[in-house]
C-alpha positions in Angstrom: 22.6 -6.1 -9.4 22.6 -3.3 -11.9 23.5 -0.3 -9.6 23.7 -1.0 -5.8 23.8 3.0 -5.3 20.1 3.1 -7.5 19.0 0.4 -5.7 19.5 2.0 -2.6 18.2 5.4 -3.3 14.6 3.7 -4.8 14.7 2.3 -1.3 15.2 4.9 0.7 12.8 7.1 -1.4 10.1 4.5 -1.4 10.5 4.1 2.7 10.2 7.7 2.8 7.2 8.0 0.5 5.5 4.9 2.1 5.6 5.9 5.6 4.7 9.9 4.9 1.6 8.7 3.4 1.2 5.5 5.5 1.0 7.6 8.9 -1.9 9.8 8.2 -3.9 6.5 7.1 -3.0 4.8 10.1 -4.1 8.0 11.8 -7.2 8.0 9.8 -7.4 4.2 10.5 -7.2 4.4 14.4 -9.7 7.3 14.5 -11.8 5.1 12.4 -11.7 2.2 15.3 -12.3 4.5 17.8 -15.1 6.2 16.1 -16.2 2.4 16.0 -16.0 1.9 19.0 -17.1 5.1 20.8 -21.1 5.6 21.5 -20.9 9.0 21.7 -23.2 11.7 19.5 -19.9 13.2 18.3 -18.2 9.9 17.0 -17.3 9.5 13.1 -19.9 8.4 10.6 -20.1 5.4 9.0 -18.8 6.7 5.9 -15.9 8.2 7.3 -15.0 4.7 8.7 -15.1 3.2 6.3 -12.9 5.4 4.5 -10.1 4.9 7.1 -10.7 1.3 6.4 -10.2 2.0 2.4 -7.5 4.2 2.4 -5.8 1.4 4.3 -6.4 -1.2 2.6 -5.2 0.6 -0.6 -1.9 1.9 1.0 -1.4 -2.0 2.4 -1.5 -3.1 -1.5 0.6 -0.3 -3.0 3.0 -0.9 0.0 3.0 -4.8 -0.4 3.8 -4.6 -4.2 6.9 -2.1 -3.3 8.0 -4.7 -1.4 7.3 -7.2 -3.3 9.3 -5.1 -6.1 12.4 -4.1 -4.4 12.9 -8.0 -2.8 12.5 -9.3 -7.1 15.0 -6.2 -7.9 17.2 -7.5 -5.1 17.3 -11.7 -5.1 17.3 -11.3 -9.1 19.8 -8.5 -9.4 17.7 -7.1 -13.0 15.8 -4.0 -12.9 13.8 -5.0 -16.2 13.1 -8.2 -14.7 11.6 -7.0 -11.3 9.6 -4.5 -13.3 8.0 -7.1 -15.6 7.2 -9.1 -12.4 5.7 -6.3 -10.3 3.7 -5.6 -14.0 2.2 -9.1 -13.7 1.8 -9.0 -9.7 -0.4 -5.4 -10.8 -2.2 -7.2 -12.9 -3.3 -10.0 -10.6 -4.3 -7.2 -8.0 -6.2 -5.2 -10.4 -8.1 -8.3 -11.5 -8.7 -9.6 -8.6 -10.3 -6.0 -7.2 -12.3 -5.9 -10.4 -13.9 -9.2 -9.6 -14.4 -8.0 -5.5 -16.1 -5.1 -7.1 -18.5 -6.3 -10.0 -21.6 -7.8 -8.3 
């Protein structure tokens, strides 16, 4: 490991950073189902539920490759190494959405 005390901190920070942003979407997210799910005149609009749904599903990627990142930093011990990885992981994402989105 290149510096335990770094690799701590980027955790903590990134925990902190994922959940402040992750609650409001899961916020967004629930109101989302229950606009769904609730018949009434003043429930949410399709668009807005499907933002919930989007802003979800982005926050579930970016948190999944900060994961992703901090386990490579952590089973590999190499900064540079974990960076390169979460580079090509990135990648395969971006792809991937480019391909869901070209019709």
């Amino acid at each position: 490991m290149d510096s335990m005390l770094g690799f701590i901190a980027s955790l903590a920070l990134a925990t902190l950073l994922l959940v402040g942003l992750g609650v409001p979407i899961i916020k967004r997210l629930t109101l989302a189902m229950e606009g769904h799910f609730e018949f009434s005149g003043d429930s949410l609009t399709k668009r807005s539920r499907l933002a919930g749904f989007l802003y979800f599903t982005a926050w579930a990627l970016v948190s999944v490759l900060a994961w992703s990142f901090f386990a490579d930093w952590f089973f590999t011990g190499s900064l540079e190494y974990a960076l390169t990885l979460l580079a090509l992981k990135a990648e395969i994402v971006i792809r991937i959405l480019a391909e869901l989105g070209s019709d």
